[in-house]
C-alpha positions as CSV (number, residue, x, y, z in Angstrom):
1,X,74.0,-44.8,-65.5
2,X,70.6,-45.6,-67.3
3,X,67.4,-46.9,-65.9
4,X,68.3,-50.3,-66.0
5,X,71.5,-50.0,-64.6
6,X,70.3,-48.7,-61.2
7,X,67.1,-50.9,-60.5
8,X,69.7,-53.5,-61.5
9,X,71.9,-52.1,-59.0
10,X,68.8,-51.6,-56.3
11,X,67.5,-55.3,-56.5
12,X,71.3,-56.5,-55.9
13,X,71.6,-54.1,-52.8
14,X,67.6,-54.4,-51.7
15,X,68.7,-58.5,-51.7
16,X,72.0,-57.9,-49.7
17,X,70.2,-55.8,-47.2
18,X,67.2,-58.3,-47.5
19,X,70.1,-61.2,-46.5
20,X,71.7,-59.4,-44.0
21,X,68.4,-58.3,-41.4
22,X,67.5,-62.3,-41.3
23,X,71.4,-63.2,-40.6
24,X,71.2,-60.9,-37.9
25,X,67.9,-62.0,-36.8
26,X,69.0,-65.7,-36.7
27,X,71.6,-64.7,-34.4
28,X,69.4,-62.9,-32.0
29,X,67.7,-65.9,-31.5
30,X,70.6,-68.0,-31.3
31,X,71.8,-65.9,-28.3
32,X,68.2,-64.9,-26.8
33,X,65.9,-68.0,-27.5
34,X,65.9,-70.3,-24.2
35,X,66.7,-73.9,-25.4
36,X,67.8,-76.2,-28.3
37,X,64.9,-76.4,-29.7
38,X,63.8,-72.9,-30.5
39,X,67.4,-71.7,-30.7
40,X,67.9,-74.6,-33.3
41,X,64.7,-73.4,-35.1
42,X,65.4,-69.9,-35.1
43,X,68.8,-70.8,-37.0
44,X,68.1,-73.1,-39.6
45,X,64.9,-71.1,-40.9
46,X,65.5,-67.3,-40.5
47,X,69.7,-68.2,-41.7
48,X,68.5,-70.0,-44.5
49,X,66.1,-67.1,-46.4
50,X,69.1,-64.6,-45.1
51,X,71.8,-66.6,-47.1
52,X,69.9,-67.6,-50.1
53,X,69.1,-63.6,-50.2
54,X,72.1,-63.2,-50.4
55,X,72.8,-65.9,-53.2
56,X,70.1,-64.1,-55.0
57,X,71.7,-61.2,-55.0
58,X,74.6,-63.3,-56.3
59,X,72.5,-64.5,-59.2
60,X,71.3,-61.3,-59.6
61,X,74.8,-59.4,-59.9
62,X,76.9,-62.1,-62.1
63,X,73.7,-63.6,-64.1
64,X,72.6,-67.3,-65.1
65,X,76.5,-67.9,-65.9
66,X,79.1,-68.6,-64.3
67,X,79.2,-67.6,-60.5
68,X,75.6,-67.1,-60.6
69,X,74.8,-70.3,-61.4
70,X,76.9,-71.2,-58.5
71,X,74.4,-68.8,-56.3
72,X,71.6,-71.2,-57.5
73,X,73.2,-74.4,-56.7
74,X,73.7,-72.6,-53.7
75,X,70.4,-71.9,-53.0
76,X,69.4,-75.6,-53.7
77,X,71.9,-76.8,-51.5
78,X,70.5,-74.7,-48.6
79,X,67.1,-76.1,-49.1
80,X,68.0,-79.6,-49.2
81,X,70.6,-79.5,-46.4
82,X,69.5,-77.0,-43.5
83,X,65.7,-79.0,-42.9
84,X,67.8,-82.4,-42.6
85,X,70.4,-80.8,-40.7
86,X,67.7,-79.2,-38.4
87,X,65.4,-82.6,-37.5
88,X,68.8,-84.5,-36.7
89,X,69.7,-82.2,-34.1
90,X,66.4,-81.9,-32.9
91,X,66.0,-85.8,-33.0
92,X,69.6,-86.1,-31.2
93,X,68.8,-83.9,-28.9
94,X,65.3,-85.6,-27.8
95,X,66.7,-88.9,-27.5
96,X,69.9,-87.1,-25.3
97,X,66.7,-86.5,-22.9
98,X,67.3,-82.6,-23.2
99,X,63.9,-80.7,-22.0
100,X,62.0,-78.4,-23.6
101,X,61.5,-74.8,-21.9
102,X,58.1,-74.7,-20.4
103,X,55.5,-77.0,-20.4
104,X,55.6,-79.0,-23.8
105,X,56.1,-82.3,-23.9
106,X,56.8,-84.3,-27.3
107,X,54.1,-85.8,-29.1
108,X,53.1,-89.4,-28.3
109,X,54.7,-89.0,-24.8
110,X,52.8,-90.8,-21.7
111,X,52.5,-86.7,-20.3
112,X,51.3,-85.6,-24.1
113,X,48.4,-88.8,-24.4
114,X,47.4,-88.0,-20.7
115,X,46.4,-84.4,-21.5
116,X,44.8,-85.4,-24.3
117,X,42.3,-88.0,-22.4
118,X,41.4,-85.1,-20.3
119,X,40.2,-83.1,-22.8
């Protein structure tokens, strides 16, 4: 195996392992995180870097041909999808009247403006 061949061979497995730590740590806030919101937040963002690590490592592995330019289309996908994905279920869920946890109210609220008169 030459030089090339193993850092090669590193940056594919470095991108898997890279991939797989934010996959898991998406799901640890999906189960642990209190509310819609956050657990909503914790998916799209910390899923998102995890799987296009791990279309990298796709693109990395196959090249700019053929299933790696799949793993980049991927990628975009990802990008363009998962934000949009993310503000309609936060928006559905605010106008569904579900609460945040805690305190926080949403901006422009009659509870939000009153705290800020104080001030």
């Amino acid at each position: 195996m030459t030089l090339l061949e193993t850092v090669h061979a590193g940056v594919v497995a470095f991108l898997i392992v890279l991939g797989a730590f934010f996959l898991l740590i998406g799901t640890f806030g999906l189960i642990r995180l209190p509310d819609v919101y956050n657990r909503m937040h914790a998916t799209s963002k910390a899923t998102t870097l995890g799987a296009a690590s791990l279309f990298l490592a796709g693109f990395a592995y196959f090249g700019p041909q053929g299933a790696g330019l799949t793993s980049l289309v991927g990628i975009l996908f990802l990008f363009l999808t998962v934000p949009t994905g993310a503000h309609m279920i936060s928006r559905s869920a605010q106008k569904m009247g579900v609460p945040f946890f805690g305190d926080a109210t949403w901006p422009g609220t009659a509870e939000f403006v009153e705290e800020d008169e104080d001030s």
